[in-house]
N, C-alpha and C positions, 0 to 999 in steps of 0.2 A: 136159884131157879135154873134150869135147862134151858141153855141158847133154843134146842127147837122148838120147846113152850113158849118163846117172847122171842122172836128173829131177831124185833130191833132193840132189844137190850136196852141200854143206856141212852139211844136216841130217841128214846117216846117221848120224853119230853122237850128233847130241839123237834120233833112232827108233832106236839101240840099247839108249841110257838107258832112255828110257821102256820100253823092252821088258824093259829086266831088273827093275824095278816091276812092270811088269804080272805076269809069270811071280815076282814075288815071289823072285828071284834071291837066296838069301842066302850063296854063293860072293862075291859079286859089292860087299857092302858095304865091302871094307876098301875096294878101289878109286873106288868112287863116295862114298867119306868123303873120301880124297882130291881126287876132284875138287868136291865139292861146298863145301871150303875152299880153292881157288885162285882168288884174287882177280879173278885178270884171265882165267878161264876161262871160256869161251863154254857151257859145261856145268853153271854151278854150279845154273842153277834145276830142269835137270831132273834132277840127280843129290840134288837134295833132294827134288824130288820122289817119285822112284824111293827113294828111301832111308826117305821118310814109309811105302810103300806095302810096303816090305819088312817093316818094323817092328810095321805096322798086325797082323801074323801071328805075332808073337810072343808 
């Protein structure tokens, strides 16, 4: 696909993490528990993130 078709390329899915944090997603934890323990996942910082900020509301 054309970088100017999709600016953020590879990042759409670290800005959907971060958005389900932000919106305090709690659907959304069993999934980002999972990724936030796959080793070799380009996801784990902001699914800990996102997971810190889910939690922060409980």
């Amino acid at each position: 696909m054309p970088d100017d078709q999709y600016p953020l390329g590879n990042r759409l899915g670290a800005m959907v993490v971060w958005q389900l944090g932000e919106f305090r997603e709690p659907r959304a934890v069993e999934r980002l528990t999972e990724l936030s323990e796959d080793r070799l996942g380009i996801l784990v910082e902001a699914a800990n993130e996102a997971l810190a900020k889910i939690r922060e509301g409980d």
